[in-house]
N, C-alpha and C positions, 0 to 999 in steps of 0.2 A: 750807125754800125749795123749791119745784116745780121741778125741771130743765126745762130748754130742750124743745120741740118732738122734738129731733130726738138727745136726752138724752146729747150729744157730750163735753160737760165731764166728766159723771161715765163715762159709757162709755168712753169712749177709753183714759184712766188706766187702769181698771178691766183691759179687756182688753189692754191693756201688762203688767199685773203677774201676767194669766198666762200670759203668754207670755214671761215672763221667770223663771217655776221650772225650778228645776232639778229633773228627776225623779231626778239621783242622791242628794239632797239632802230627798226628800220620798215619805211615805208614799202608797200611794191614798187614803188615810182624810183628810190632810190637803191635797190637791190638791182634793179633793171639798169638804173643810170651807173652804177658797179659796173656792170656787166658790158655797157659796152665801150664805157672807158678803158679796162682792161682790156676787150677785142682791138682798139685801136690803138694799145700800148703794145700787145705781142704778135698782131697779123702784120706780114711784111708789108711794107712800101705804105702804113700808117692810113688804111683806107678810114670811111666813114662807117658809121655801124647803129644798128637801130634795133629795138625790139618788138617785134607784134605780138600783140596777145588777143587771143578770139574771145572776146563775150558771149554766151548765148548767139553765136554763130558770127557777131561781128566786131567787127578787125577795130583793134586803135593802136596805135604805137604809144608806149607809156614811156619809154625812154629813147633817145637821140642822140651824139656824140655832138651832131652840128645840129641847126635847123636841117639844109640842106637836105639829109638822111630821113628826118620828116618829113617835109615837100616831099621827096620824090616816093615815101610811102604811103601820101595820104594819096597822092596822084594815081597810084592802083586801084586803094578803095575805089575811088572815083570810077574808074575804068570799070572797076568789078572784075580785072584781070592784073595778073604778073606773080615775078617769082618768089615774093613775100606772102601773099596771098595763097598758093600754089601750096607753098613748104608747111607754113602754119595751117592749114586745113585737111592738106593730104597726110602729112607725115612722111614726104619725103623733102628730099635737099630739091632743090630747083635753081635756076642760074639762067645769066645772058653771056657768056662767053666775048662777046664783043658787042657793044649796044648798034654799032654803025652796020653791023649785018646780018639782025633780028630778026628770023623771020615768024617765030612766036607770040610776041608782045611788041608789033613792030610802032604801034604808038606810043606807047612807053617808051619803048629801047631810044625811039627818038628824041623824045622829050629827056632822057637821063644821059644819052650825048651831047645834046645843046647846052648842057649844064657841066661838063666837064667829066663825064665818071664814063669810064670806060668797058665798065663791066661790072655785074651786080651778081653776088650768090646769096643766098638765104637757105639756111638752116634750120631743119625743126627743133623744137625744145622733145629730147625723149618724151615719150607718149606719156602720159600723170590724166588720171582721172578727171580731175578738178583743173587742169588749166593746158591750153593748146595755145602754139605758140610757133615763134621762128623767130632765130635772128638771123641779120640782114647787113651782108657785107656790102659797099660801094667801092669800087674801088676805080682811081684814076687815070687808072690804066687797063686794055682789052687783056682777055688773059691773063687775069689776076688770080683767078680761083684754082689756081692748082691743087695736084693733090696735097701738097704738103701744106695748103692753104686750107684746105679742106678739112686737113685730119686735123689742124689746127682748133678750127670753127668748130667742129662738132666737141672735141673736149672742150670747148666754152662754153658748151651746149650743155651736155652732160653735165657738168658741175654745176651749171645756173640753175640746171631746173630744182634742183634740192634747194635749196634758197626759196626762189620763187614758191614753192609750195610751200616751203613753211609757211612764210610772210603770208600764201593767201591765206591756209588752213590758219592763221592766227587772226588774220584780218575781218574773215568767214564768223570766229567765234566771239570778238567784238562785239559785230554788229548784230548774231545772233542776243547773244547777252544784253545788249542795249536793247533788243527791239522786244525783248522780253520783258526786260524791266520797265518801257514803256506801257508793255500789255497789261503787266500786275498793276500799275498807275492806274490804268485806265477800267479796269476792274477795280479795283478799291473805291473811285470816286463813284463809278457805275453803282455798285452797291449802297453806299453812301445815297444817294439818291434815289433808290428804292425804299432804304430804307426812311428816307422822311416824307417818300410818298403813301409809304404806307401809313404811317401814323398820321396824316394828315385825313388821308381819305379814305382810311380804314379798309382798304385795299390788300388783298395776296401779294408776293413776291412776284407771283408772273403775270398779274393786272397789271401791277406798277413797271414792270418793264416795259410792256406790251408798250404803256402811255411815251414812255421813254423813246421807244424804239418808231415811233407811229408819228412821232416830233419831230425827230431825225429825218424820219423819210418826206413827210411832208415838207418841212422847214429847209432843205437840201444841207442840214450842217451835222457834224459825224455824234454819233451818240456819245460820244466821251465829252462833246461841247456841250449837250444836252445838260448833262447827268452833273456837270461841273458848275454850270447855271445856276441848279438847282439846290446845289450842293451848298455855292456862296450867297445864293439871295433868295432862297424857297419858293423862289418864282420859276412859272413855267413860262412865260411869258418872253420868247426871246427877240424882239422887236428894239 
């Protein structure tokens, strides 16, 4: 059944249920794979859909509706060109209007004709400090991305990216949290091991490091191994 003009029946629901995740409650991987399940439930003619997201300048698609959508997004990376790439780093929408007479990305466009997809649009995710991005229609048919195709994609845009940044800004304070409470480990045991160098060899706090620290470098092993050695067998001796 062809949605409405104005494709409210299926959008609306759609964009309710993501804005009803919990990002405590949900991976990126799986807010993403949300995201373009629902593009392939409410964009006509049931295209493929994918999402890129930029790391520190480089591209990976973290969710897929098929493989397919994968393949032909990794096959950009590759290229170091197309209109996934293009959208997610520019911040504009980018497209192949028909892949069979591309004259932009004509090894791509080729390659994503051979494979059955007649036409590809990709989307940016609104511009967010913390995460650059697009998604990325395929669709089986030349001429898929109309405008109503369009205005579609970008409200799946626009609502994803609230999502998506919780999920990173959550994910973000995770790992900060963990990499903290490793650092206090790793200070606590540090210390530890000063302090039995001291009393051993009636040594300062900043001799005893110094030894600590001059182990590590010599020895190629990180000072928290050092200082943990030291800590369980009062030997310096890591052989």
């Amino acid at each position: 059944m062809t949605p409405p003009d104005d494709g409210s029946d299926v959008v609306h629901p759609a964009l309710d249920e993501l804005g009803q995740l919990s990002f405590a409650e949900h991976s990126l991987e799986s807010v993403l794979g949300k995201v373009t399940e629902l593009a392939t439930r409410v964009l006509p003619g049931r295209p493929l859909a994918s999402v890129t997201i930029l790391t520190e300048g480089r591209p990976a698609t973290v969710a897929g509706s098929e493989q397919l959508a994968v393949e032909l997004d990794e096959l950009q990376y590759r290229l170091g060109a197309g209109p996934c790439l293009q959208a997610a780093s520019t911040g504009r929408p980018a497209g192949i209007p028909d892949t069979g007479t591309d004259p932009d990305w004509p090894e791509f466009a080729a390659a994503a004709a051979s494979r059955g997809v007649g036409s590809v649009f990709s989307y940016p995710l609104p511009a967010q400090e913390l995460v650059s991005g697009g998604l990325n229609v395929y669709s089986r048919h030349a001429g898929a991305a109309d405008e109503r195709t369009r205005s579609l994609v970008s409200r799946l845009a626009a609502y994803a990216v609230g999502p998506v940044s919780n999920v990173y800004l959550y994910e973000t304070a995770v790992e900060r949290a963990d990499h903290l409470e490793a650092a206090l480990r790793s200070r606590a045991v540090i210390d530890q091991a000063k302090g039995i160098l001291m009393e051993r060899f009636k040594v300062t706090a900043d001799q005893a490091f110094q030894v600590l620290a001059r182990l590590s470098m010599e020895r190629n092993v990180k000072l928290r191994d050092v200082a943990t050695q030291v800590v369980h067998t009062g030997d310096l001796d890591l052989t």
